[in-house]
N, CA, C and O atoms as a Tinker XYZ file with bonds, in Angstrom:
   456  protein
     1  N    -51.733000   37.640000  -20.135000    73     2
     2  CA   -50.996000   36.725000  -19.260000    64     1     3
     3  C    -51.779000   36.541000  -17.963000    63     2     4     5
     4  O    -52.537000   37.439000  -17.599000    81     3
     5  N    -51.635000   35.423000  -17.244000    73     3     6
     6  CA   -52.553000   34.892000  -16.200000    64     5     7
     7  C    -51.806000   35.254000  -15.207000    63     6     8     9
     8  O    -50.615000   35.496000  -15.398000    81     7
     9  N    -52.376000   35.353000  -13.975000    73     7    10
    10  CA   -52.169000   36.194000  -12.896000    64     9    11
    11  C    -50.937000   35.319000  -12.338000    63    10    12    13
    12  O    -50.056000   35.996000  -11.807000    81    11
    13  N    -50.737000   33.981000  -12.368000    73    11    14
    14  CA   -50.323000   33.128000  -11.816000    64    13    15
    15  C    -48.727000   32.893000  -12.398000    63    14    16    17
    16  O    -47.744000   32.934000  -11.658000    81    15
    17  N    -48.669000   32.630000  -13.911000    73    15    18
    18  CA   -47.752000   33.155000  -14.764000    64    17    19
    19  C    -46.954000   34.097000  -14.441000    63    18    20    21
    20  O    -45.739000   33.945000  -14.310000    81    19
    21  N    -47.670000   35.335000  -14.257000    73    19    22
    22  CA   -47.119000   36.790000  -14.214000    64    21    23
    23  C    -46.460000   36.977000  -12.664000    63    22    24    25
    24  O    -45.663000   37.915000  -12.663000    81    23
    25  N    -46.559000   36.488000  -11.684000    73    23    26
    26  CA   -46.223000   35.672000  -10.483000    64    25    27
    27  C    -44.767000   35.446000  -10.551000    63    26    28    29
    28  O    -43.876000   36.134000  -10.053000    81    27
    29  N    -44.669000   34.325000  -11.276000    73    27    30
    30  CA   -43.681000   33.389000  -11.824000    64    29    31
    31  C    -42.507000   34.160000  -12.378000    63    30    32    33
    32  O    -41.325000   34.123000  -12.035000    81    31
    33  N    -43.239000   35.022000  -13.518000    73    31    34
    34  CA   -42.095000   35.763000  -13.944000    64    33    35
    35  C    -41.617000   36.907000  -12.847000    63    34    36    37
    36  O    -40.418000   37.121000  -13.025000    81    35
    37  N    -41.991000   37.469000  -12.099000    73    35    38
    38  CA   -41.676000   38.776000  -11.053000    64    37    39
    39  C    -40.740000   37.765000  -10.687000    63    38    40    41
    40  O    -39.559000   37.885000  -11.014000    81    39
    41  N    -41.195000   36.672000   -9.970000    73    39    42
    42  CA   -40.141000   35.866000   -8.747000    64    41    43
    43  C    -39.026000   35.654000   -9.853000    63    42    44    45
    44  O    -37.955000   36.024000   -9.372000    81    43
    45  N    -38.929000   35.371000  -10.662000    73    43    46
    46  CA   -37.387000   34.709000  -11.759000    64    45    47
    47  C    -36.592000   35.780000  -11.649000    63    46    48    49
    48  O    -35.421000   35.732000  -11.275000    81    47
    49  N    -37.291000   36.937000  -12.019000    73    47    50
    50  CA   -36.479000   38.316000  -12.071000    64    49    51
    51  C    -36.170000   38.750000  -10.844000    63    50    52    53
    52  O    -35.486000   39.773000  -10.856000    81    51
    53  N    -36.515000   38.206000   -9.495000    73    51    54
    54  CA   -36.365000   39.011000   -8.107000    64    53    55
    55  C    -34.727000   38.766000   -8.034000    63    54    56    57
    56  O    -34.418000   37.610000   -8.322000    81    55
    57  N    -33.545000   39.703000   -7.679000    73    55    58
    58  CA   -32.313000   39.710000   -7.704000    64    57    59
    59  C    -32.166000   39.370000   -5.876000    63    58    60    61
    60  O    -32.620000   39.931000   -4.878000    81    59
    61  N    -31.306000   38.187000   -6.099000    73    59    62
    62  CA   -31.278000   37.319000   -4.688000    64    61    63
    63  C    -29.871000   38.073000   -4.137000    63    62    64    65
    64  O    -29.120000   38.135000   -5.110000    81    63
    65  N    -29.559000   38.361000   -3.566000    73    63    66
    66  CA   -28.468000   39.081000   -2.906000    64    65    67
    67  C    -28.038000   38.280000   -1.431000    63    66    68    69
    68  O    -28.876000   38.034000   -0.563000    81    67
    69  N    -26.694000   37.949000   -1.323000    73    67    70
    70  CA   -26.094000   37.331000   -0.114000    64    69    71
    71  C    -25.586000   38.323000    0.468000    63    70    72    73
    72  O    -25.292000   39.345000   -0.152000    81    71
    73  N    -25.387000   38.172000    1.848000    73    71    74
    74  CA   -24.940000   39.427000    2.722000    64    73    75
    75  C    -24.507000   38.324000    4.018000    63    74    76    77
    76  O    -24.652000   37.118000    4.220000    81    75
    77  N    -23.804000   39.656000    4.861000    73    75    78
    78  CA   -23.341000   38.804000    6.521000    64    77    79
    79  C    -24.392000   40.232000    7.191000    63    78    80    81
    80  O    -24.639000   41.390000    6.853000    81    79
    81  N    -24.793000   39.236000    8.374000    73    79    82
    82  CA   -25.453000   40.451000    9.159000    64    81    83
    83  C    -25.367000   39.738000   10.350000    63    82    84    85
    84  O    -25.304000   38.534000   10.596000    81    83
    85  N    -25.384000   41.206000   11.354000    73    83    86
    86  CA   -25.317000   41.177000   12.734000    64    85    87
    87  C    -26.691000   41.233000   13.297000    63    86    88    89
    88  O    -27.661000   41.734000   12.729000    81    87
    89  N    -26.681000   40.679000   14.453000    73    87    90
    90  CA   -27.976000   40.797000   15.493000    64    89    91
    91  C    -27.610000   40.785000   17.041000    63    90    92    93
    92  O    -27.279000   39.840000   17.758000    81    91
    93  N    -27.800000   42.360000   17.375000    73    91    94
    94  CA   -27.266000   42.754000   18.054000    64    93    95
    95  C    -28.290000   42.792000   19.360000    63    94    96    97
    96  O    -29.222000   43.587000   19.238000    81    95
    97  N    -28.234000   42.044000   20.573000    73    95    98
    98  CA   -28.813000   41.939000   22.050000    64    97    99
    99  C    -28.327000   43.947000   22.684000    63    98   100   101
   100  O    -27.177000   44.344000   22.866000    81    99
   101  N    -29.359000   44.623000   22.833000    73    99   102
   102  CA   -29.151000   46.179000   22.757000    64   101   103
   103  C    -28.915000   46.161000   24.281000    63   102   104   105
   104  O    -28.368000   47.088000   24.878000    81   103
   105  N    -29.467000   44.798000   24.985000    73   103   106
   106  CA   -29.326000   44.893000   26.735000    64   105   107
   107  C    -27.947000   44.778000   27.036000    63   106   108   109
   108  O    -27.224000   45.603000   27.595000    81   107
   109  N    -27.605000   43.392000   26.492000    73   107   110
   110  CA   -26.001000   43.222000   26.819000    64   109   111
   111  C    -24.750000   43.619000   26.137000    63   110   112   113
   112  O    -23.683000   43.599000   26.750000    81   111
   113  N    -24.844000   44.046000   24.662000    73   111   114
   114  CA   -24.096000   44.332000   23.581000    64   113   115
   115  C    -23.843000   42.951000   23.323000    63   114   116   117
   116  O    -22.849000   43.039000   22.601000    81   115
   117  N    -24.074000   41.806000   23.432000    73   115   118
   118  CA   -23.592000   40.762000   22.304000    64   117   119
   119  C    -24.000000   40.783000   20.961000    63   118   120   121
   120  O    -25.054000   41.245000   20.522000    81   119
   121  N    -23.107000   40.261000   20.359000    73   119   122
   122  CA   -23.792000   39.983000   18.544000    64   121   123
   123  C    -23.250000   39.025000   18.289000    63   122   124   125
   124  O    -22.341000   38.364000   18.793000    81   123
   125  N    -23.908000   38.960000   17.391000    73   123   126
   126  CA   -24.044000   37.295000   16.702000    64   125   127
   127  C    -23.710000   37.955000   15.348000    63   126   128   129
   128  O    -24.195000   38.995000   14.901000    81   127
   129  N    -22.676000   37.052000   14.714000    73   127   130
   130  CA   -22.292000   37.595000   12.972000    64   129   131
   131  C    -23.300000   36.114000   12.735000    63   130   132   133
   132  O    -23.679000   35.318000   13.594000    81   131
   133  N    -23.595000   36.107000   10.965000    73   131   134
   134  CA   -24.051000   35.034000   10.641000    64   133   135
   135  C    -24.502000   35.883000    8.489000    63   134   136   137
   136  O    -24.719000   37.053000    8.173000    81   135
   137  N    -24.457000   34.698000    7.657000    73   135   138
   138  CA   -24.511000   35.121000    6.578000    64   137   139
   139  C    -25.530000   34.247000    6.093000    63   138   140   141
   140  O    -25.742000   33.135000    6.576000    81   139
   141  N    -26.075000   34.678000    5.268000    73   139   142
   142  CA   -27.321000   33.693000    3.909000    64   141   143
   143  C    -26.864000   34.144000    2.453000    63   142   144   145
   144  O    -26.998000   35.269000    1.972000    81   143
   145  N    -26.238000   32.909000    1.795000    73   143   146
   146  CA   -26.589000   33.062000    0.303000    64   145   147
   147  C    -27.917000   33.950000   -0.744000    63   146   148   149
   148  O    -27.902000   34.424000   -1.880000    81   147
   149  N    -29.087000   33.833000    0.463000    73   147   150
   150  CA   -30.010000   35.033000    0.236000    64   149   151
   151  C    -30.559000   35.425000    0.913000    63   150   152   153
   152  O    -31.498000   34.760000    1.351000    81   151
   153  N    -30.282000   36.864000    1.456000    73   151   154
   154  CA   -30.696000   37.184000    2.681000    64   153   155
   155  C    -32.281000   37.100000    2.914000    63   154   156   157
   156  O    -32.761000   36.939000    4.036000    81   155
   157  N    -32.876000   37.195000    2.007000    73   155   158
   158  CA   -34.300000   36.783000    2.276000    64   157   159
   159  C    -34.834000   35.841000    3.221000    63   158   160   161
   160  O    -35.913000   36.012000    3.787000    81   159
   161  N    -33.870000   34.565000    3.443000    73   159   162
   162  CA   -33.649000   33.386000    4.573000    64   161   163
   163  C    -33.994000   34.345000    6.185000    63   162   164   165
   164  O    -34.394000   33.710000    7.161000    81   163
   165  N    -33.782000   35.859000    6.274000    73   163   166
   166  CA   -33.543000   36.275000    7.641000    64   165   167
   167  C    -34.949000   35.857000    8.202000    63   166   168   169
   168  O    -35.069000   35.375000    9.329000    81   167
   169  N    -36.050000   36.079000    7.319000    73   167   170
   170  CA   -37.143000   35.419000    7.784000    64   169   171
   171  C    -37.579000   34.441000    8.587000    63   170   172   173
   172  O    -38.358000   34.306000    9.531000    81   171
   173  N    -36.441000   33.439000    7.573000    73   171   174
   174  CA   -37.188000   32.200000    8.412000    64   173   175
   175  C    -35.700000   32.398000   10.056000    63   174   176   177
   176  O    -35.975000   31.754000   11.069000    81   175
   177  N    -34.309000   33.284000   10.077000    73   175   178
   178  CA   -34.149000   33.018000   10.729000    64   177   179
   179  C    -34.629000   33.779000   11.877000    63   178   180   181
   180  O    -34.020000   33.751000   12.946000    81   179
   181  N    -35.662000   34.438000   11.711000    73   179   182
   182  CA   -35.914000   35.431000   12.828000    64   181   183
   183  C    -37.156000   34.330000   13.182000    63   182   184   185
   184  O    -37.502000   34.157000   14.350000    81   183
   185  N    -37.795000   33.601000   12.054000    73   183   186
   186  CA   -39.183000   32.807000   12.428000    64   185   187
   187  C    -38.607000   31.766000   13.769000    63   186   188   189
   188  O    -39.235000   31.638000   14.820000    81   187
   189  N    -37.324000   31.098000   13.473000    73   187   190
   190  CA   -36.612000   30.144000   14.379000    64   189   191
   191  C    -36.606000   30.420000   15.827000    63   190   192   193
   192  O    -37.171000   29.649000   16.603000    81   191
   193  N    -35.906000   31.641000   16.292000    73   191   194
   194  CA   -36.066000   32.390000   16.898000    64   193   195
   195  C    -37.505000   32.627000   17.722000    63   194   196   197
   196  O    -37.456000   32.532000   18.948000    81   195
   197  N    -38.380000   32.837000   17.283000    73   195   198
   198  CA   -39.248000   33.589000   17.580000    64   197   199
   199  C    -40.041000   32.137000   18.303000    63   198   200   201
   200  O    -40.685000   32.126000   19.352000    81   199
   201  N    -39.732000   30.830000   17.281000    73   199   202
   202  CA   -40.354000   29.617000   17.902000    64   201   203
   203  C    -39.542000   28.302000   18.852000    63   202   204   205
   204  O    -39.715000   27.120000   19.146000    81   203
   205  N    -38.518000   29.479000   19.088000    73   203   206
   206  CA   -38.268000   28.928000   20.152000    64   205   207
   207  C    -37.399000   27.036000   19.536000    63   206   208   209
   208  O    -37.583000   25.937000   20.061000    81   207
   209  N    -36.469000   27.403000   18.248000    73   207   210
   210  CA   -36.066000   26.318000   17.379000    64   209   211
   211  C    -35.125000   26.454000   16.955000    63   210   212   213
   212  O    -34.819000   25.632000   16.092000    81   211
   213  N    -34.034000   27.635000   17.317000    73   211   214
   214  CA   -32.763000   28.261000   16.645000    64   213   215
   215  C    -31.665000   27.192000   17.161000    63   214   216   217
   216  O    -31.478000   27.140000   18.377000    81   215
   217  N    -31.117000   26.557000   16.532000    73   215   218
   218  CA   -29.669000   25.857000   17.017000    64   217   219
   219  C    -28.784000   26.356000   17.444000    63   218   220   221
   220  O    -27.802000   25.631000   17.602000    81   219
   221  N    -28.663000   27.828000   17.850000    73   219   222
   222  CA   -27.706000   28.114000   18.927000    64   221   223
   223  C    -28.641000   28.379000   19.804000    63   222   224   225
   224  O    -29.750000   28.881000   19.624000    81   223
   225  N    -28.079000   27.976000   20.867000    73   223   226
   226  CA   -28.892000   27.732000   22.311000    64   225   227
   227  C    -28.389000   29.251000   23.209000    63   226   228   229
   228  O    -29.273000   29.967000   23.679000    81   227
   229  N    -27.141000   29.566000   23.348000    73   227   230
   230  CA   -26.903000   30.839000   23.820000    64   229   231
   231  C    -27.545000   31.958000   22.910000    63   230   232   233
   232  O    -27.984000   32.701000   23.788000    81   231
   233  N    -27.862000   32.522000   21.776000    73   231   234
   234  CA   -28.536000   33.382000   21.434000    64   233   235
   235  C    -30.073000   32.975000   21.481000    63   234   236   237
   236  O    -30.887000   33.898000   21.445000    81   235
   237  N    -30.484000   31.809000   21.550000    73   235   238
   238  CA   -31.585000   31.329000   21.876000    64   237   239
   239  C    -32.376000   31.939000   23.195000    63   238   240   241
   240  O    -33.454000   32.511000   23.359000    81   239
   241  N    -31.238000   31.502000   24.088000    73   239   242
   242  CA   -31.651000   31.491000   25.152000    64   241   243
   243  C    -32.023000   33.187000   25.329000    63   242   244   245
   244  O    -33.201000   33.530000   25.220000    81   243
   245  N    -30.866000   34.300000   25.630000    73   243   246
   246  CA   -31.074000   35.252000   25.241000    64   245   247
   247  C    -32.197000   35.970000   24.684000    63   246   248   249
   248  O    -32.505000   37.038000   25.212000    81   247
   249  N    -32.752000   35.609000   23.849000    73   247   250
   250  CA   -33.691000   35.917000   22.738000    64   249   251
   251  C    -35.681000   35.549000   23.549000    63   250   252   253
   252  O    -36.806000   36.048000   23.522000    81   251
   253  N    -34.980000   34.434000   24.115000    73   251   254
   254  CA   -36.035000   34.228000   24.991000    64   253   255
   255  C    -36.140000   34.861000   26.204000    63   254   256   257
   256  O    -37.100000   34.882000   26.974000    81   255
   257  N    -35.331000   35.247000   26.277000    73   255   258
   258  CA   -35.042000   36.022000   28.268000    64   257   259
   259  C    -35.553000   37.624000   27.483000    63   258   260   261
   260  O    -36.720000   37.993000   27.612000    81   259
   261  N    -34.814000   38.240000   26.904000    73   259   262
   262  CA   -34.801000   39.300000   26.804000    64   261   263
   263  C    -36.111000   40.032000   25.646000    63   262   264   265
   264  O    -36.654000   41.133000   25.732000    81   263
   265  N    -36.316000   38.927000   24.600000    73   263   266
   266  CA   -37.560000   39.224000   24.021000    64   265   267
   267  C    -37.107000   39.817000   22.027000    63   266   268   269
   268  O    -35.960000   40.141000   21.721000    81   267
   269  N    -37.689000   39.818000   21.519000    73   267   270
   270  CA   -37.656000   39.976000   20.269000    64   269   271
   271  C    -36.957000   41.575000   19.900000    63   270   272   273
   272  O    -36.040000   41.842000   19.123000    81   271
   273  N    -37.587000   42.277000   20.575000    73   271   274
   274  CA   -37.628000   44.115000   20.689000    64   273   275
   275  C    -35.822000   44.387000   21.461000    63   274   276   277
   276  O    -35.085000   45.373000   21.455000    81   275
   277  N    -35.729000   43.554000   21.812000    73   275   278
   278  CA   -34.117000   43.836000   22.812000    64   277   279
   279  C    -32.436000   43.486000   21.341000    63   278   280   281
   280  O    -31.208000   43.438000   21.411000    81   279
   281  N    -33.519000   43.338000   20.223000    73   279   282
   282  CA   -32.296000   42.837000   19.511000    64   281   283
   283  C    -32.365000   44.134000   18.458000    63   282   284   285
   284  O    -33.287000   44.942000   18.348000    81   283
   285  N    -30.809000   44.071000   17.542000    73   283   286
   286  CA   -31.337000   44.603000   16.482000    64   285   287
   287  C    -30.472000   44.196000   15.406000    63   286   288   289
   288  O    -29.261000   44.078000   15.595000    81   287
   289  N    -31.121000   43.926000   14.058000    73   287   290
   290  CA   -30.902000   42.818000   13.150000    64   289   291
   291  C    -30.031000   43.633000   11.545000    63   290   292   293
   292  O    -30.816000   43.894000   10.634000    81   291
   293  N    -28.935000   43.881000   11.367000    73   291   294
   294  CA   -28.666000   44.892000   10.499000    64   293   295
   295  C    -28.003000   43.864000    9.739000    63   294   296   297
   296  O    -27.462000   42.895000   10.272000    81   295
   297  N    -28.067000   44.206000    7.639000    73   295   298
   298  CA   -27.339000   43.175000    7.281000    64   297   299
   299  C    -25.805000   44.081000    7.199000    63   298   300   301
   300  O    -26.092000   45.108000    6.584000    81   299
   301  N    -24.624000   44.108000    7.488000    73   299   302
   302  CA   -23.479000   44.576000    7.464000    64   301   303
   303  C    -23.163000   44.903000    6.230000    63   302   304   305
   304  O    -22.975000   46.084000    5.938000    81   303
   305  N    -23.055000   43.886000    5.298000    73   303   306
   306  CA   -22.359000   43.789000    4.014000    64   305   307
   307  C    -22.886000   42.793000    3.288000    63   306   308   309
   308  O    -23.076000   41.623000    3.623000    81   307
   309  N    -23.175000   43.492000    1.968000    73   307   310
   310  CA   -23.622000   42.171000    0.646000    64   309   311
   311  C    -22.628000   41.844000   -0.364000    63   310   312   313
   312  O    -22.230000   42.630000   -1.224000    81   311
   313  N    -22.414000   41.162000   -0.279000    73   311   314
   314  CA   -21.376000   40.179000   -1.704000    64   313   315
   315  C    -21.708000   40.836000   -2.416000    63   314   316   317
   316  O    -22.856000   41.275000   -2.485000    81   315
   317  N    -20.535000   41.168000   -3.361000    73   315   318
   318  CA   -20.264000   41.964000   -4.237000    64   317   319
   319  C    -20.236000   40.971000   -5.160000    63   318   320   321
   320  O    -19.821000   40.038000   -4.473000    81   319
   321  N    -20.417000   40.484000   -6.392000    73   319   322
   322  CA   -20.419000   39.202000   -7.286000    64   321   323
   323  C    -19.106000   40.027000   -8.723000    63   322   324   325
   324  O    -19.195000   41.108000   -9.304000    81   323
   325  N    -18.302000   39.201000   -8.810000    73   323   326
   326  CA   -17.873000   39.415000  -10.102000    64   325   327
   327  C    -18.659000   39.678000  -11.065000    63   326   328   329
   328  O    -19.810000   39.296000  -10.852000    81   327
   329  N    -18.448000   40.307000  -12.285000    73   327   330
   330  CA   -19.024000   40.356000  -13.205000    64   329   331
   331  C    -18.582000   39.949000  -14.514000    63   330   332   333
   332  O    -19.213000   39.946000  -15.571000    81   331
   333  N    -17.414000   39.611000  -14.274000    73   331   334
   334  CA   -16.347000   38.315000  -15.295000    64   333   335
   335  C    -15.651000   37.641000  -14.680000    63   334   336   337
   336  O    -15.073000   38.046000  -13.672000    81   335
   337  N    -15.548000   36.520000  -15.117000    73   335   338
   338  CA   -14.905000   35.284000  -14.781000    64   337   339
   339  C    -15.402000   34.641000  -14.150000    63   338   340   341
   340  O    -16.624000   34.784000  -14.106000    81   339
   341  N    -14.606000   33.271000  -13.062000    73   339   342
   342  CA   -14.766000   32.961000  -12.609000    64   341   343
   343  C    -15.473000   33.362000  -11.005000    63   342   344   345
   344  O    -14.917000   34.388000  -10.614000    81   343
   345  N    -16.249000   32.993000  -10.241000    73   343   346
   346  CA   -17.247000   33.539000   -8.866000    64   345   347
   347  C    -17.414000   32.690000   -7.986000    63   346   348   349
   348  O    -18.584000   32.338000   -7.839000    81   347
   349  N    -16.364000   32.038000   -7.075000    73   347   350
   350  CA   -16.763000   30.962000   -6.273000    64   349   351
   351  C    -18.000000   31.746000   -5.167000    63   350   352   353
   352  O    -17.507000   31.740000   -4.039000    81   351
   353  N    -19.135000   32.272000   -5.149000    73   351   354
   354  CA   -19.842000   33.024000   -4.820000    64   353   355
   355  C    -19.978000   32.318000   -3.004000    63   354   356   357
   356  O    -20.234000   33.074000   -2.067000    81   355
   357  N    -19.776000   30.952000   -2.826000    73   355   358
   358  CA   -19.891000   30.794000   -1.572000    64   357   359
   359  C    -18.865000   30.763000   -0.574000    63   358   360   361
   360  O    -18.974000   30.888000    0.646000    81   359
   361  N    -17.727000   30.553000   -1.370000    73   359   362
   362  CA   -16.453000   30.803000   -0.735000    64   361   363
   363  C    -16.064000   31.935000   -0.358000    63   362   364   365
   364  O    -15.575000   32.144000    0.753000    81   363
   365  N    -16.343000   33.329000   -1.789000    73   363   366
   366  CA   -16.212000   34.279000   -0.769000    64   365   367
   367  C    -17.593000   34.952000    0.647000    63   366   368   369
   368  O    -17.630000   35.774000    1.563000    81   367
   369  N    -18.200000   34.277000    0.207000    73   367   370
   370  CA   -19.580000   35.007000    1.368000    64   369   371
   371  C    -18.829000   34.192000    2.705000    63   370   372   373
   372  O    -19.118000   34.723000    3.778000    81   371
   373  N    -18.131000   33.278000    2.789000    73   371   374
   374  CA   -17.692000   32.557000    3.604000    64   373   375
   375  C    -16.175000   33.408000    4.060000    63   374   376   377
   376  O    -15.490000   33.070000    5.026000    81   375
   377  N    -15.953000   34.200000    3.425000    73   375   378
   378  CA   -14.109000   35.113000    3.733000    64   377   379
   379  C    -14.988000   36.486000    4.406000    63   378   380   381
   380  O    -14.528000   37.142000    5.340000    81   379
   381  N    -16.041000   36.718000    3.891000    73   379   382
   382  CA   -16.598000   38.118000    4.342000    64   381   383
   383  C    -17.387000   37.756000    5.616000    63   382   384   385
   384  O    -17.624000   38.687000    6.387000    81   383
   385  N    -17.842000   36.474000    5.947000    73   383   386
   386  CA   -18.351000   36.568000    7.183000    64   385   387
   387  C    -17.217000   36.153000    8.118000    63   386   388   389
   388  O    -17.406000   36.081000    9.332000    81   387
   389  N    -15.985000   35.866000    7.528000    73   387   390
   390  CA   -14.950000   35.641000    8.680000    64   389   391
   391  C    -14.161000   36.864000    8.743000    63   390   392   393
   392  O    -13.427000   37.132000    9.694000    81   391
   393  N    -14.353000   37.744000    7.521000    73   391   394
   394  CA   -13.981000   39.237000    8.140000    64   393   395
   395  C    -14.594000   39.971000    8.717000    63   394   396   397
   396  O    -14.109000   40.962000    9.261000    81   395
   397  N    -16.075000   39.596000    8.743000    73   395   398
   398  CA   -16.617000   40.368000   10.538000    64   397   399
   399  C    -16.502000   39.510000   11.507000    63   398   400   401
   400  O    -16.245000   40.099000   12.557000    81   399
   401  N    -16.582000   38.298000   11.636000    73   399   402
   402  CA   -15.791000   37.325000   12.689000    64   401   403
   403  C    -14.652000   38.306000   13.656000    63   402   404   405
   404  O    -14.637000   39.166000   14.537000    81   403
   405  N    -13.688000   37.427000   12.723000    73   403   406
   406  CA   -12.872000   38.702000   12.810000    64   405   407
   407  C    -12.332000   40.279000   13.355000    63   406   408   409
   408  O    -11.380000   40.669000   14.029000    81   407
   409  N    -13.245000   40.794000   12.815000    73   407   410
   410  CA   -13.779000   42.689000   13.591000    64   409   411
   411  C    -14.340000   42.973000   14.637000    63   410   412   413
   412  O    -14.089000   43.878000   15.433000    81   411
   413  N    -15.426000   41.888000   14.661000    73   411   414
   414  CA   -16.262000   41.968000   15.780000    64   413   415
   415  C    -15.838000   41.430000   16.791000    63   414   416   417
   416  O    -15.712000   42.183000   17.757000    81   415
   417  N    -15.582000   40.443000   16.921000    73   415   418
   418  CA   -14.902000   39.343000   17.870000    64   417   419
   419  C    -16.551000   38.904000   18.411000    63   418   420   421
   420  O    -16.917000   39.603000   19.356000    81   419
   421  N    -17.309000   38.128000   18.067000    73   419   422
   422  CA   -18.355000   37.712000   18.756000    64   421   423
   423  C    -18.353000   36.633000   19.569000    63   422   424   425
   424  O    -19.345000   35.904000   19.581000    81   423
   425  N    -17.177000   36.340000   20.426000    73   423   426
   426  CA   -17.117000   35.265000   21.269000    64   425   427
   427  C    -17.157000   35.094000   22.623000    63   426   428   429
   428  O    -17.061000   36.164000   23.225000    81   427
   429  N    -17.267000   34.118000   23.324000    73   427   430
   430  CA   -17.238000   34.512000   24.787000    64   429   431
   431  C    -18.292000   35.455000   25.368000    63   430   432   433
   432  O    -19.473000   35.337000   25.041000    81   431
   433  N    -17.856000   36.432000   26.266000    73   431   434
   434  CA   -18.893000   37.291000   27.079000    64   433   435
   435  C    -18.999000   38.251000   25.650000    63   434   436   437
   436  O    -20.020000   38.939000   25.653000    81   435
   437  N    -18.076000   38.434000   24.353000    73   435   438
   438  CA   -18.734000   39.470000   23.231000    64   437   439
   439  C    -20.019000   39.236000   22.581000    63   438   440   441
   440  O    -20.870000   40.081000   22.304000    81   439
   441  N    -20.048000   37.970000   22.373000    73   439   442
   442  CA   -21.344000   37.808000   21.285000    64   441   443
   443  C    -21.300000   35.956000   21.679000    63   442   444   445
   444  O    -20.685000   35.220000   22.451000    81   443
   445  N    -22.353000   35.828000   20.620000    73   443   446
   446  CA   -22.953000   34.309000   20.386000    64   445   447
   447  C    -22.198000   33.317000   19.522000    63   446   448   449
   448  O    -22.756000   32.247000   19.280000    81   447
   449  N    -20.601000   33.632000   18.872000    73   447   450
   450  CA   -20.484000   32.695000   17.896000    64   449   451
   451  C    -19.599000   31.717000   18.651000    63   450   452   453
   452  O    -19.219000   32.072000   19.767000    81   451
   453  N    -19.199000   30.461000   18.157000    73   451   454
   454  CA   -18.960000   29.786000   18.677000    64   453   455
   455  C    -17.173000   30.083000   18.251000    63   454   456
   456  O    -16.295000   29.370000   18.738000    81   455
């Protein structure tokens, strides 16, 4: 099998996992809740971030004042997926990030959510 192929097959088999995770400002205690269908996405959202391109402007801003090293990025909880039946898989990743909503309270002087 060709190197390129064999590539192909690793990535098919890579198990994509959704989660909610916090990113926590260690100067002020704010956090920001926020979820990805695959957390692998944290990449590009830490890349956003980093270039100065994130659509929230208050953790933005933050992020720019205080610097990359002042945060810290934990995923909380991963979707648990049925394993029979029916799986509206985005609806619930959408109940679990409003149950750290929720817990955390990230609003106002707490955190970044809107």
């Amino acid at each position: 099998m060709d190197h390129k192929k064999e590539l192909k097959e690793m990535y098919k088999e890579m198990k994509i996992e959704a989660g909610v995770f916090t990113m926590t400002n260690k100067q002020n205690g704010k956090v920001f809740v926020g979820s990805f269908n695959n957390l692998k996405r944290l990449n590009g959202f830490q890349f956003s971030l980093k270039t100065n391109s994130y659509t929230n402007k208050k953790l933005q801003a933050d992020f720019n004042t205080f610097g990359q090293d002042a945060f810290d990025l934990e995923i909380v909880e991963y979707l648990k997926k049925k394993e029979e039946g029916y799986f509206d898989a985005k609806r619930e990743l959408e109940k679990l990030e409003q149950k750290w909503l929720d817990t955390l309270q990230p609003f106002g002087d707490r955190g970044y959510n809107a």
